[in-house]
C-alpha positions as CSV (number, residue, x, y, z in Angstrom):
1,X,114.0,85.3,118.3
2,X,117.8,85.8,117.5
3,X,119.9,89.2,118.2
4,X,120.5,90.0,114.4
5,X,116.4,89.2,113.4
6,X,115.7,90.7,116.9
7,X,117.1,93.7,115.7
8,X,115.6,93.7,112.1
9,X,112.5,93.9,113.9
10,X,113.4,97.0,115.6
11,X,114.3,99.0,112.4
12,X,111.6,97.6,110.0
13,X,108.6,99.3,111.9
14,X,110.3,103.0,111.8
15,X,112.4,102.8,108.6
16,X,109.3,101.9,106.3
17,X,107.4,105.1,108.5
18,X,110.6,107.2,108.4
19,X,110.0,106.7,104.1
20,X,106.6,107.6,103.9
21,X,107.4,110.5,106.1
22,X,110.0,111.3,103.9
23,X,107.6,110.9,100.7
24,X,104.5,112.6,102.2
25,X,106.6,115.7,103.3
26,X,108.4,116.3,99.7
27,X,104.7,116.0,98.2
28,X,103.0,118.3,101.1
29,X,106.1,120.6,100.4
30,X,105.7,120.7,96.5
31,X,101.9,121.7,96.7
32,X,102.6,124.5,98.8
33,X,105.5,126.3,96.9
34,X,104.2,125.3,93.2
35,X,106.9,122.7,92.8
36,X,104.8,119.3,91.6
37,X,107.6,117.6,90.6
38,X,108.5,116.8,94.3
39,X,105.0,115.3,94.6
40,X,105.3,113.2,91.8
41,X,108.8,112.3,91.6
42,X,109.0,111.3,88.1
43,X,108.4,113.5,85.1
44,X,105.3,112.4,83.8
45,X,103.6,110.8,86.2
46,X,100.5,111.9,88.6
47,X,100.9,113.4,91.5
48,X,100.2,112.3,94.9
49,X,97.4,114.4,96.0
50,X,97.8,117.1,98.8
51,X,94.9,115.5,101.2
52,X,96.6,112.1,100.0
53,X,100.3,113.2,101.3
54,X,99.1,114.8,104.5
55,X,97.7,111.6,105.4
56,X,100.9,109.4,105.3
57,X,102.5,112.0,107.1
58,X,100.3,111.9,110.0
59,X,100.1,108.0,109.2
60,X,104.0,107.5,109.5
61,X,104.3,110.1,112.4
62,X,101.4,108.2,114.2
63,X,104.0,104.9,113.8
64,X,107.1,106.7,114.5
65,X,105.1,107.3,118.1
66,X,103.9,104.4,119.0
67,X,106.5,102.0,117.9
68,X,107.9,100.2,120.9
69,X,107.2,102.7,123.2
70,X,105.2,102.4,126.2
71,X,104.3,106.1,127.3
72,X,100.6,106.3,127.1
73,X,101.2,110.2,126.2
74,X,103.3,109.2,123.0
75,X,100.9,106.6,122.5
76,X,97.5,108.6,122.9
77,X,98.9,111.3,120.1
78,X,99.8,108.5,117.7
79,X,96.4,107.3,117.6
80,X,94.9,111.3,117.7
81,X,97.4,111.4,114.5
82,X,95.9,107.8,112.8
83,X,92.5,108.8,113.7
84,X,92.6,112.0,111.3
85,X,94.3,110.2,108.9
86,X,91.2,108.1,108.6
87,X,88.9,110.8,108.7
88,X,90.8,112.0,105.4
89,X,90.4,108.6,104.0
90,X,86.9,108.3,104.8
91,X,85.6,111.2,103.7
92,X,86.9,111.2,100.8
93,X,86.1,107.2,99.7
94,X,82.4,108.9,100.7
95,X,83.2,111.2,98.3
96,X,83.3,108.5,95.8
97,X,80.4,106.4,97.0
98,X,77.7,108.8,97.2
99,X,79.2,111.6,94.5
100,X,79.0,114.4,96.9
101,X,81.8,116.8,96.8
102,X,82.4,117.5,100.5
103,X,84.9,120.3,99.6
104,X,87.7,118.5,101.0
105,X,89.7,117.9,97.8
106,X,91.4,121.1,97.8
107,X,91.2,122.4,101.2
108,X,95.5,122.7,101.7
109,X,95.7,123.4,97.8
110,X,93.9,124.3,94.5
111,X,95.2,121.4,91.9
112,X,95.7,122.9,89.1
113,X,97.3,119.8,87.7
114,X,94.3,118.5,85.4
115,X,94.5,114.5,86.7
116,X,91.5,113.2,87.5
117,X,88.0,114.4,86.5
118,X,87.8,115.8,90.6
119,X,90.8,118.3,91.2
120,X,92.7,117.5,94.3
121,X,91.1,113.7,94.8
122,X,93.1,111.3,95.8
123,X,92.8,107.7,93.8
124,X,90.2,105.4,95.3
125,X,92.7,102.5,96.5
126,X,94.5,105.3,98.2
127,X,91.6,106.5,100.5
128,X,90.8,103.0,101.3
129,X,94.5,102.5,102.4
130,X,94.6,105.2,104.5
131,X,91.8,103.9,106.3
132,X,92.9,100.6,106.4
133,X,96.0,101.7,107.9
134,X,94.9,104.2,110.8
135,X,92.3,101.5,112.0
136,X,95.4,99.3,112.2
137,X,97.6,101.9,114.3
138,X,94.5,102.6,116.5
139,X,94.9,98.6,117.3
140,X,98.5,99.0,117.9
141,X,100.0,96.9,121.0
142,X,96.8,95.4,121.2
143,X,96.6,91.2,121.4
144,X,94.3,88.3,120.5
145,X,90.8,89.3,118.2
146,X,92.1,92.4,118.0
147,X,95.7,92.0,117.3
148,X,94.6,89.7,114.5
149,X,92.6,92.7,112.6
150,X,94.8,95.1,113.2
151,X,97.6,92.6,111.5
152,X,94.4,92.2,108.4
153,X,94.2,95.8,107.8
154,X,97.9,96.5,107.6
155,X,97.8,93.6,105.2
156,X,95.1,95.3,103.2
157,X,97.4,98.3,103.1
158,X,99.9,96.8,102.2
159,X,98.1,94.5,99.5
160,X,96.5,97.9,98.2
161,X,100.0,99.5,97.6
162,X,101.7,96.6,96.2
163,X,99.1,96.0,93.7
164,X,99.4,99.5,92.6
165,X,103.2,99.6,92.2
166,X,102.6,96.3,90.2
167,X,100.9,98.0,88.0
168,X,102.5,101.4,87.7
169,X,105.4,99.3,87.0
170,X,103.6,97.1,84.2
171,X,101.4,99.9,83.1
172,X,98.3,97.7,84.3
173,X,95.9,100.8,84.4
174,X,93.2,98.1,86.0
175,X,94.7,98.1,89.0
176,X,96.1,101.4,89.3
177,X,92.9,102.8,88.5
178,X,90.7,100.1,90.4
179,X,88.9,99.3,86.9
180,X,88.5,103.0,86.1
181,X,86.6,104.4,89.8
182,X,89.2,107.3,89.7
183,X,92.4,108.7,88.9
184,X,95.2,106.9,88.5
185,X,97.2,106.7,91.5
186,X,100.9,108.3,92.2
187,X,103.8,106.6,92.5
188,X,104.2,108.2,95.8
189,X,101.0,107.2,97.2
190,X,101.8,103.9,96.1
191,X,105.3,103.4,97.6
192,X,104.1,105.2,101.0
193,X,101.1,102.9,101.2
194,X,103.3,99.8,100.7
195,X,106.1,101.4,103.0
196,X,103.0,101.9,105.9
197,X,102.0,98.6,104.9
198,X,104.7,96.8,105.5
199,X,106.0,98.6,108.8
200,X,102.3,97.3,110.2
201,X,103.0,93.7,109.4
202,X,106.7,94.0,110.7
203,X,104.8,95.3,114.5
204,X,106.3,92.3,116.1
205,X,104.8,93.6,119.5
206,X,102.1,91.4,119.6
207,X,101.8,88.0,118.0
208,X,100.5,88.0,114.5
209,X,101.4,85.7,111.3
210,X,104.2,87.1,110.1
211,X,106.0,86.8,113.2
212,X,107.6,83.5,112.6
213,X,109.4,85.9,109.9
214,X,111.4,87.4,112.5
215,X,112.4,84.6,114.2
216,X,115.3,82.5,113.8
217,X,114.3,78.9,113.6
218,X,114.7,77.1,110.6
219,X,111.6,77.4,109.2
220,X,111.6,81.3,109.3
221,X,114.4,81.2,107.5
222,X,112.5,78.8,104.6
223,X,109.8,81.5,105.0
224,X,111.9,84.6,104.7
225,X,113.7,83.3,101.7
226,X,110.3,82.6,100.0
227,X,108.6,85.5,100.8
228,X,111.4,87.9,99.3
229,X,111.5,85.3,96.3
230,X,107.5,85.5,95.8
231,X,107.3,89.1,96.9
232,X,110.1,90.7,95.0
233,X,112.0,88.2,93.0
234,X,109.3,87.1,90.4
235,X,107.9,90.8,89.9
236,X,111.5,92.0,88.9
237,X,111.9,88.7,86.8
238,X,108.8,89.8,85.0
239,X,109.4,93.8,84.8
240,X,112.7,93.0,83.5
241,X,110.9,90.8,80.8
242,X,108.5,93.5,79.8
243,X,111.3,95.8,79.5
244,X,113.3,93.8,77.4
245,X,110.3,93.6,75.2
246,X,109.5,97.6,75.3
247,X,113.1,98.3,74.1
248,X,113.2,95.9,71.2
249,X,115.5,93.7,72.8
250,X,113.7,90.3,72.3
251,X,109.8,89.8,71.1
252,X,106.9,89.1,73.4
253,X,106.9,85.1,73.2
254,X,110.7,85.0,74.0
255,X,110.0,87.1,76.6
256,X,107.2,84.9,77.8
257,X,110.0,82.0,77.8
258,X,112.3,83.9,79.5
259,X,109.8,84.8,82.3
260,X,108.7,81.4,82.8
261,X,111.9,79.4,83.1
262,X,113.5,82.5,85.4
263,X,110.7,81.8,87.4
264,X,111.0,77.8,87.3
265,X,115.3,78.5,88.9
266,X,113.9,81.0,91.1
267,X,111.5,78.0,92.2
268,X,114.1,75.3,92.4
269,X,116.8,77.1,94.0
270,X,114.7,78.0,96.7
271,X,113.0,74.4,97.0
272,X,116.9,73.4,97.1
273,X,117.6,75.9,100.0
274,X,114.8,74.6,101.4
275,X,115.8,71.0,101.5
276,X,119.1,71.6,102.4
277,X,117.7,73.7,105.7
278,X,115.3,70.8,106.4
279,X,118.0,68.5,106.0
280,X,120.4,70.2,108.5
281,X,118.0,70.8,111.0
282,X,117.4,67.0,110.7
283,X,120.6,66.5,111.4
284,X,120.9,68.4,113.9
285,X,118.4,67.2,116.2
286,X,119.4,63.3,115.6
287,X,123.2,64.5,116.6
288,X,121.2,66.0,119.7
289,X,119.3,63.2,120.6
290,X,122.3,60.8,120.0
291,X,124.7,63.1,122.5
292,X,121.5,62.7,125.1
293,X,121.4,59.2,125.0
294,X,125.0,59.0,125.6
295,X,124.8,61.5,128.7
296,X,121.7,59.5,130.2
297,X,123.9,56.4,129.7
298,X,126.7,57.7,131.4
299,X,124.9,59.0,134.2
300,X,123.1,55.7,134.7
301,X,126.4,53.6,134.5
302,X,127.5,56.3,137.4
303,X,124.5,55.4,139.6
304,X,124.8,52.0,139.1
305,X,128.4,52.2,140.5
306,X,127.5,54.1,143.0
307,X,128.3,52.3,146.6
308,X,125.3,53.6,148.6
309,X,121.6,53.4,147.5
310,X,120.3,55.9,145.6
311,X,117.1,56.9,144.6
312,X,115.6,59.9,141.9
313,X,111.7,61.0,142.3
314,X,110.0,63.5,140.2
315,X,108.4,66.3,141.5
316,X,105.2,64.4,142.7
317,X,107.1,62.1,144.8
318,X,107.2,59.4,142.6
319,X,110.3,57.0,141.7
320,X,111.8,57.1,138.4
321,X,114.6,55.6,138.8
322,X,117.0,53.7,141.5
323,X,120.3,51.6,141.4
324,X,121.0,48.3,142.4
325,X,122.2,49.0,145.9
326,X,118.7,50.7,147.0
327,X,117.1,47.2,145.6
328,X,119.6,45.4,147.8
329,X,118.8,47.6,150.7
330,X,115.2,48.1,150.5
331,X,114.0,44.8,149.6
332,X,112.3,46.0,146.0
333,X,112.7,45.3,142.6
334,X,113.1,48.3,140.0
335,X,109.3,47.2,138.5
336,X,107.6,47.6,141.9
């Protein structure tokens, strides 16, 4: 792993949980001086839920502690912090699979805001993140089987709040309602899930799949470029389309066009990047393998002129290779 990826590694993990600190706090604070605005950030839209914030800020503050450090005290409040998290999380998607109201909805806060048929509920995507999310800080540090899920249920979490951004952004109330089980869900939940999310799969700790993103071989950077182009790039290709459309600016079938072919250059220029990587690391390695060959023929031409015998063995004792004046001198040709 390079220095400059190296160190992208090391601010990925506690930026993302320093934003849905930020994010849980201003929604937390909002609740409790009758300010909603701050828990919804946008006039007009939902707002996160009380229970909802609480949990990313015990979620992010449970990251904050346990990225990169070592102290088992540090570590050992982290995952006291995830743990409740999930508890939140569970109860109330148990809320939503039996119909029992547990009383938990409005425990920090009365909602008087009149979303949702269940006053202070979190969306249903949201309670599954959050649990998603504190089983993977719980299995923070940890390697092999386990490393493996905790790297799934970050991805979950991070899945969950990308899918609803998508379609807060689109106005796809399927997925920002999960087909109509619940509210629709906040653009704060949705951005702190995704923020979580992502600061999971950045862990680089342990060894997971998205480590090769971090690294600086060729090939990560192929993959970094078509994961920001797949990840980010098309979505805004296609939110820019739809908003073109929404403000009159072109119809719906030249926005179609427009989508499509942005998304066929998006395609090719990063299939050209591509190549053109692939190519140079080509390069590279024959110019590597042609500069060996010359040093191993220099160095035999060197032994060769060499006026005593000399012979090389390997670390087993074995002969790989003599000049001419140890055949002279020992009587044995170079195949014996």
């Amino acid at each position: 792993m390079g220095r400059t990826t190296r160190r992208i590694g090391d601010l990925i993990e506690p930026v993302c949980a320093l934003f849905a600190l930020v994010i849980g706090a201003l929604a937390v604070t909002g609740w409790l001086t009758g300010q909603p605005r701050l828990a919804s950030m946008v006039e007009g839209l939902p707002p996160a839920k009380a229970n909802g914030a609480l949990a990313y800020v015990l979620l992010a503050a449970a990251l904050l502690l346990r990225a990169g450090s070592h102290d088992r005290r540090r570590a050992a409040l982290g995952t006291g912090l995830a743990i409740a998290a999930g508890c939140i999380g569970l109860a109330t998607f148990a809320e939503y699979a039996t119909g029992v109201n547990l009383g938990i909805d409005e425990l920090i806060v009365v909602d008087h805001s009149g979303v949702g048929p269940d006053p202070g509920r979190m969306a249903a995507l949201v309670t599954v993140a959050i649990s998603l999310m504190a089983g993977s800080i719980v299995l923070h540090g940890r390697a092999g089987s386990a490393g493996l899920l905790r790297w799934l249920l970050a991805l979950g979490a991070f899945t969950a709040g990308y899918l609803s951004l998508l379609g807060l952004s689109f106005g796809a109330l399927q997925l920002s309602t999960v087909f109509g089980f619940g509210p629709e869900i906040a653009l704060p939940a949705a951005l702190s899930i995704l923020a979580l999310g992502l600061a999971g799969l950045a862990c680089y700790h342990t060894p997971s799949p998205t480590s090769i993103l971090l690294s600086s071989t060729p090939g990560a950077r192929i993959a970094r470029v078509l994961v920001v182009a797949g990840v980010v790039g098309l979505p805004v290709v296609g939110w820019l389309s739809r908003l073109g459309e929404d403000t009159g600016l072109f119809t719906r079938e030249f926005g179609a066009v427009v989508m499509v072919a942005t998304s066929g250059i998006v395609v090719a220029i990063v299939g050209l990047w591509a190549g053109t990587w692939a190519d140079r690391f080509r390069q590279a390695e024959k110019l590597t393998l042609e500069q060996a060959s010359q040093m191993e023929g220099r160095y035999r031409g060197l032994l060769e002129a060499a006026p005593d015998a000399m012979v090389v063995v390997n670390g087993a004792g074995e002969i790989v290779l003599l000049n001419l004046q140890a055949e002279k001198q020992f009587g044995y040709q170079r195949d014996e």
